[in-house]
N, C-alpha and C positions, 0 to 999 in steps of 0.2 A: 881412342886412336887405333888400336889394334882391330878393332870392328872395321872402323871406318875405312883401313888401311883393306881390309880383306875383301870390303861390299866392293873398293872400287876394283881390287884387279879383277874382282870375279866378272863385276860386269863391263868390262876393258876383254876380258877374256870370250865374253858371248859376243860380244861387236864385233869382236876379232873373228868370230869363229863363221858369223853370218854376212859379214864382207866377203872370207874366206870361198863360202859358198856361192857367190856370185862371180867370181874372181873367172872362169871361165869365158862366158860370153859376153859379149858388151852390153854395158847395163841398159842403153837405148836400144833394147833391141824388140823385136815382135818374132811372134814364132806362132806358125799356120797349122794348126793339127787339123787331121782328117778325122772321121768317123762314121757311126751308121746313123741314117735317119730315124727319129723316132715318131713324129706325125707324116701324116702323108699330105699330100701337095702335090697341085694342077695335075691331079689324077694318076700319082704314084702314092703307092703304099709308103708303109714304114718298113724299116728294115733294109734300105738300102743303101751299100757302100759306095762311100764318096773317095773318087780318084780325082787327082790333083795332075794336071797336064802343063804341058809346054805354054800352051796359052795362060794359064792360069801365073804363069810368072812374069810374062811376057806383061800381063795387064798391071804387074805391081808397078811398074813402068811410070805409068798416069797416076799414081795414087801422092798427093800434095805429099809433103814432109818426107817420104820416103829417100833413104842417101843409097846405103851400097842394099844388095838385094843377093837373094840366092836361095837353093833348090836343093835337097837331098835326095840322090836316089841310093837305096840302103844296098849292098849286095851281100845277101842275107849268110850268115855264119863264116864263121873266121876263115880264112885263104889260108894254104899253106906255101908260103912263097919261098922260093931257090934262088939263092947267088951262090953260081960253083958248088961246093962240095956243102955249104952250109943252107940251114932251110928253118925255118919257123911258122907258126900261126899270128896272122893280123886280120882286123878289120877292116875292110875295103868301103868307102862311099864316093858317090859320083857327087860332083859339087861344080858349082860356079864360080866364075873367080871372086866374087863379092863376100863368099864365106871366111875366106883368112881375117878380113875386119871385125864382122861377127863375131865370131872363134876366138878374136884376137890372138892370132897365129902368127907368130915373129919368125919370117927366114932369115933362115942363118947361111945357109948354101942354095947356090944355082936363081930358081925364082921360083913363083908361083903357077897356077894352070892360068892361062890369057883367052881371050875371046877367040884367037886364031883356033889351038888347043879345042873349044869345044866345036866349032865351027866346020873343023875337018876332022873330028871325033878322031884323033890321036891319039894312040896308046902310050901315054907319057904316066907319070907318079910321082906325086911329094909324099916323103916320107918321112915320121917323126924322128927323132933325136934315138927313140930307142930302137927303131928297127934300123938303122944305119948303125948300131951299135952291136945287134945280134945278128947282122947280118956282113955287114962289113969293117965292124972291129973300131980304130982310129981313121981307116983310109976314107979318104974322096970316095961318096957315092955316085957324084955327077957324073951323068955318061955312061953308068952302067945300065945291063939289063935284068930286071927281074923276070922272073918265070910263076906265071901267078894260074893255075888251073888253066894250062896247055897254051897261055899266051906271055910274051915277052914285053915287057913296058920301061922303056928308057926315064930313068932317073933324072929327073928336072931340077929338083930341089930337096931341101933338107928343110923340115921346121922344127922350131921351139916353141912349145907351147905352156901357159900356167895353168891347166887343167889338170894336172898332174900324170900319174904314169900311166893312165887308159889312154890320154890322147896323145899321149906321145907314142903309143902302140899302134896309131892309126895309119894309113896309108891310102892317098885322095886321088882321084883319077878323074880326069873330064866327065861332067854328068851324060852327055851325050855319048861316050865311048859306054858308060854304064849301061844305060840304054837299048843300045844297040847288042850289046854283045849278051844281056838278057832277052833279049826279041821283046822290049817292051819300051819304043820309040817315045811313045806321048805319055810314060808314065812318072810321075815322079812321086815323090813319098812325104815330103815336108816341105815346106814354105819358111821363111827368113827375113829379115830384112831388119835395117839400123836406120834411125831417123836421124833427121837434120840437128834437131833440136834433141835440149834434155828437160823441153816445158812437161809436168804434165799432165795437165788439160789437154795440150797438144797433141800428145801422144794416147790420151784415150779418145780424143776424133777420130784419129786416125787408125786405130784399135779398132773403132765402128763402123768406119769408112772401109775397112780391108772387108769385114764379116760380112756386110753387107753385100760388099763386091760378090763374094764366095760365093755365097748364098744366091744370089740370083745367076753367077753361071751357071752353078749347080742346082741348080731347084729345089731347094732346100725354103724349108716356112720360115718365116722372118724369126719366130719367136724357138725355131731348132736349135738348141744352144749344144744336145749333142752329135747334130753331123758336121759341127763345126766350131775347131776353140781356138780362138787368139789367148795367145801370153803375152801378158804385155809386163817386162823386165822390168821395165823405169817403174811401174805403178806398186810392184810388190818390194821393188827397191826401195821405196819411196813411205811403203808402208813401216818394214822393218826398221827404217829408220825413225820416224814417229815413236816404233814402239820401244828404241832406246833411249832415244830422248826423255821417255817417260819416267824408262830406266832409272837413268841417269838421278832425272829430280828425284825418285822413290830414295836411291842410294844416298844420297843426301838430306833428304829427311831424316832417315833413322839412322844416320851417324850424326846429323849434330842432333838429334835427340840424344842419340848415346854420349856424344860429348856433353850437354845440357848436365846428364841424369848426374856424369863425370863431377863436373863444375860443382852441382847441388850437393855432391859429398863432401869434394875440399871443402867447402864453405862449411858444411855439418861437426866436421874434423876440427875445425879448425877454432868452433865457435865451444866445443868440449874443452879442448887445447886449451883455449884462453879461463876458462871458467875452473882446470883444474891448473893453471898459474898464475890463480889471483894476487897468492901472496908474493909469488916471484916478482909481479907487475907491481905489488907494493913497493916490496923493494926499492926495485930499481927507482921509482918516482919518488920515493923515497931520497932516498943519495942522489936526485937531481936530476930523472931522465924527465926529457919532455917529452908531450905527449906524442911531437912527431915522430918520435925515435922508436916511441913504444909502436906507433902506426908500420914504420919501416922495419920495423923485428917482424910484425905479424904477417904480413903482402910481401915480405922476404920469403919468410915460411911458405907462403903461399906456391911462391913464383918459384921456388926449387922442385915442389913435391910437382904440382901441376907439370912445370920443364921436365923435370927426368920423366916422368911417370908417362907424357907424351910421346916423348922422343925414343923409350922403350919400348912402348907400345905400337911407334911407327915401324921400327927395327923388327920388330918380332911381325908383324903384319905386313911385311914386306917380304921375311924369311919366308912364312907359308907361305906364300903365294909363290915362288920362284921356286919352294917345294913340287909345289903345285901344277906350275907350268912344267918343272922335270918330267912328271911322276903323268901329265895327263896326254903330253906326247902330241899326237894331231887327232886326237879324238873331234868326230862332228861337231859345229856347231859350238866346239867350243876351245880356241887355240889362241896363246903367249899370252895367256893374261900377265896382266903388269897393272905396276901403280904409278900414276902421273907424279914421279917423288916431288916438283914445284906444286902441286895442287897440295901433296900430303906436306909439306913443309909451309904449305901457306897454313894449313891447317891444325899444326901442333903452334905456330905462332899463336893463332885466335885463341885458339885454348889455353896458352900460358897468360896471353893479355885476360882471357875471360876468367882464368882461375885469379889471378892479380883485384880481380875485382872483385870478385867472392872472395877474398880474402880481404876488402873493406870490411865490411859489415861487422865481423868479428874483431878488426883492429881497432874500427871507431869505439866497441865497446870496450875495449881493453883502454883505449885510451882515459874514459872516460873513468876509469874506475878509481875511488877514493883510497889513498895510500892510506890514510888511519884505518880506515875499514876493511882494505886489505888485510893489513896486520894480524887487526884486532880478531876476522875471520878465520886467517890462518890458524891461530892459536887455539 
């Protein structure tokens, strides 16, 4: 039970840890990377870098399955941005307003960037939880102005995000305002997009569907896999799940083997027990016990040693592991392990019925045993 108690928070704890990791972005989601070409095609070489344009978002538009969509344009190394007398470093990215879904960005104050926003490339900014926090303490950011490398950008909103405290350091301004104030109108950096669906087979047509698209605005070879890479979130979601599934059944195998191996010793125990209380068992049949009685002394035995011996073993394998969860903090990949306690108490029951049972074998012999020849043995 104490194994079995530790295999499961352990792997309760890696579930936990690679949910964790995906807990950012919305798990339907697809993500457009650029790169260089490595074959050359319709009379370009290799070596050439792929830029992602206005149009190229514009066509995620037509593409089936596609729900909200959206564009990063990066503005490269952290801003130092001014409210009044106070000032810090943030990360600045131009977006669309389809990214908060993505992102899965909760406002909590004002709103988010809207189509108008990009349309009249407005110098407006949402800003996470912490930069309203080192920049304007408890107060309302709404309405104020930031001063972000020699421009002024009125505060729209506040977000909340579960990506932890990088993107809550972040700070998002119309993609076109980005744009423009780099002198680089048609340029954009990343591709995005959340599907309709969470099929997915769905979701890798449409995986094929987008590369394909790329590739042929781009002139890119069919078979360039690096001037061009979809992530497709559902599919590696989809995977790691599979692999604890597998998990799972492994965990379970080698605890009720370890219970099994458990069980095979009460019974070992139990069957010395009776062979060194032959003459006790004369006795007693002796002076009139029935055979039942003898059966219910031994599956007594049994069911006490098997009971505590489980329910200890749960307790101490429960202790580590909450040691454990202390002591491992939010380490990657691996966070709050824990034990399903209805699973491990479904689980010390089996094993006390299973020890009960392993403890026949050795009662029917005991039962069986001849009080004269007990005696006579004893002596």
């Amino acid at each position: 039970m104490f194994m079995l108690s530790v295999l499961l928070g352990a792997g309760q704890g890696l579930e936990n840890g690679v949910a964790w990791e995906f807990r950012d972005d919305a798990v339907n989601s697809l993500w457009v990377s650029n790169g260089k070409t490595s074959l050359p095609y319709a009379g370009r070489g290799p070596g050439r870098q792929i830029h992602f344009n206005n149009g190229d978002y514009d066509a995620l538009a037509a593409v089936p399955n596609v729900a909200e969509r959206s564009a990063r344009f990066y503005m490269w190394g952290e801003f130092t941005v001014t409210y009044g007398k106070n000032h810090a470093s943030f990360d600045v990215r131009g977006v669309h307003p389809g990214h908060r879904y993505i992102e899965k960005t909760e406002i909590i104050r004002g709103r988010y960037i809207n189509d108008e926003d990009i349309r009249l490339r407005r110098k407006v900014c949402v800003i996470g939880r912490r930069v309203r926090e080192s920049l304007f303490g408890d107060a309302n950011p709404i309405g104020a102005r930031l001063l972000m490398r020699g421009l002024y950008y009125l505060v729209i909103g506040e977000f909340e995000d579960v990506g932890g405290e990088a993107e809550l350091r972040k700070i998002v301004v119309p993609v076109s305002t980005a744009q423009f104030l780099y002198k680089q109108p048609d340029i954009l950096h990343h591709l995005m997009m959340t599907l309709v669906t969470d099929d997915l087979e769905a979701s890798k047509i449409t995986s094929e569907q987008i590369q394909t698209l790329m590739m042929r605005r781009h002139g890119v070879a069919p078979e360039d896999r690096r001037a061009l890479r979809v992530r497709n979130n559902l599919e590696q979601f989809k995977k790691m799940t599979e692999v604890f599934a597998w998990i799972r059944v492994f965990v379970w195998i080698v605890g009720v083997g370890t219970l099994l191996a458990g069980i095979v010793g009460v019974s070992n125990i139990l069957l010395i027990s009776v062979a060194e209380r032959t003459k006790e068992i004369g006795i007693r049949k002796a002076l009139g016990a029935t055979p039942a009685s003898i059966v219910g002394l031994v599956v007594l035995e049994a069911l006490i040693i098997t009971g505590t011996s489980g329910y200890v073993g749960l307790v101490a394998g429960v202790g580590v592991i909450e040691l454990v969860a202390q002591k491992a903090g939010e380490a990657p990949f691996f966070r709050q392990p824990a034990v399903d306690l209805r699973l491990a108490l479904i689980a010390t029951a089996l094993l006390t019925l299973a020890g009960m049972l392993a403890g026949l074998v050795p009662a029917l012999r005991a039962a069986r045993i001849d009080p004269i020849t007990a005696l006579r043995e004893g002596n």
